[in-house]
C-alpha positions in Angstrom: 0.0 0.0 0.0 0.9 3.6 -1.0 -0.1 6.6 -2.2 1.9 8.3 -4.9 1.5 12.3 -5.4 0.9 14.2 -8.3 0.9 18.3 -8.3 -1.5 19.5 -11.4 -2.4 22.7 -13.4 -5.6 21.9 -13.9 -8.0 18.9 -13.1 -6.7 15.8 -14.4 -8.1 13.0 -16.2 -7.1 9.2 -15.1 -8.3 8.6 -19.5 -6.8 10.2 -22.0 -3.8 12.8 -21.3 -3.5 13.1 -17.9 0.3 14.1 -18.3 -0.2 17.4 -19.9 -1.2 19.1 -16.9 1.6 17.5 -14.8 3.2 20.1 -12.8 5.2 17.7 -10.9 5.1 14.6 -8.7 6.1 12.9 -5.4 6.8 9.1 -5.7 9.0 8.1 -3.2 7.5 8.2 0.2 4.2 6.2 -0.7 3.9 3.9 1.8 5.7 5.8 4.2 3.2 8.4 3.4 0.3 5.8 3.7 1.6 4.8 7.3 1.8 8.5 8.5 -1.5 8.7 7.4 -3.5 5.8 8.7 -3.4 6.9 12.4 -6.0 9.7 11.5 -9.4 9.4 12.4 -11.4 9.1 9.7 -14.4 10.9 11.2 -12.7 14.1 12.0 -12.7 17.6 10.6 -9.6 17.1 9.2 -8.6 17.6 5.2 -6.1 15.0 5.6 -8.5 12.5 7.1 -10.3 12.6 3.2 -7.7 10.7 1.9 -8.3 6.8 0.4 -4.9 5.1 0.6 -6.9 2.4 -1.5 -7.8 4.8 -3.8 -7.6 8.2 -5.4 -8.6 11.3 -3.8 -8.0 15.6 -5.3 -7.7 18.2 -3.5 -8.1 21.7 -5.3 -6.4 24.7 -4.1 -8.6 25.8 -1.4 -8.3 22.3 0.3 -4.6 22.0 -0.4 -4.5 25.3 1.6 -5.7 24.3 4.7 -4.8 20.5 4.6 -0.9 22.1 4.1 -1.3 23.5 7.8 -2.4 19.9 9.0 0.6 18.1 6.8 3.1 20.6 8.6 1.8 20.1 12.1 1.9 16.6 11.7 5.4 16.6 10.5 6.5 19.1 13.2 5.3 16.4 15.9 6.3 13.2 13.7 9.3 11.2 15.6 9.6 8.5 12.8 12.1 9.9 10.3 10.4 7.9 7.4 7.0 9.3 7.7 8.4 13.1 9.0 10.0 13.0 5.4 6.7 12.0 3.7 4.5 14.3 5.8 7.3 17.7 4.9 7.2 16.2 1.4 3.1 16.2 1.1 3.7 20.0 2.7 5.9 21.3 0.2 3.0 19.5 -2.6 0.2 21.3 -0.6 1.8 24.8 -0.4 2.5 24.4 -4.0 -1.1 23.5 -4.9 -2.2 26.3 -2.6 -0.3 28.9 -4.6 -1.2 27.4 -8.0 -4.5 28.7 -9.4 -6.5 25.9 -11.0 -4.4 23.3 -9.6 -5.4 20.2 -8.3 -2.8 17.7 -5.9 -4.1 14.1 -7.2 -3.4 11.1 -4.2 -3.1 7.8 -6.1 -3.8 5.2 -3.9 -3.3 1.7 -4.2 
């Protein structure tokens, strides 16, 4: 299990040419990512707690936004070096979304 990140321009498309909005992507802390993850309650308020680590899940710019502030506090309280680098990594991919107009940050879960 994992969960790959992908930083868009605009909405993507999993049919057809999903590339050509592609901004940039995150594919080396997916399970890591997926383990820092699954400890949130699913229930909450949270933006983070939307995620499916089974399957996909976009966040546009306004979501991005405020789950950026989550991704960060998590990381700042994160003792597992694996999952801090995964939690700073989905930060830096939020704040980028955030400042993007039209963007979209696509979680591909599997």
């Amino acid at each position: 299990m994992g969960i790959e990140l992908e930083l868009h321009s605009g909405r993507p498309v999993r049919k057809g040419s999903y590339r050509a909005t592609l901004l940039r992507g995150s594919y080396h802390h997916g399970e890591a990512l997926a383990r820092a993850l699954s400890g949130l309650d699913r229930h909450g308020s949270g933006k983070l707690a939307w995620i499916d680590p089974y399957g996909d899940t976009l966040f546009n710019v306004q979501e991005a936004q405020v789950a950026g502030e989550e991704a960060a506090a998590l990381a700042k309280g994160c003792e597992d070096e694996q999952h801090r680098a995964a939690l700073l990594d989905l930060a830096e991919l939020l704040e980028a979304c955030a400042a993007t107009p039209g963007s979209y940050l696509w979680f591909m879960g599997d």
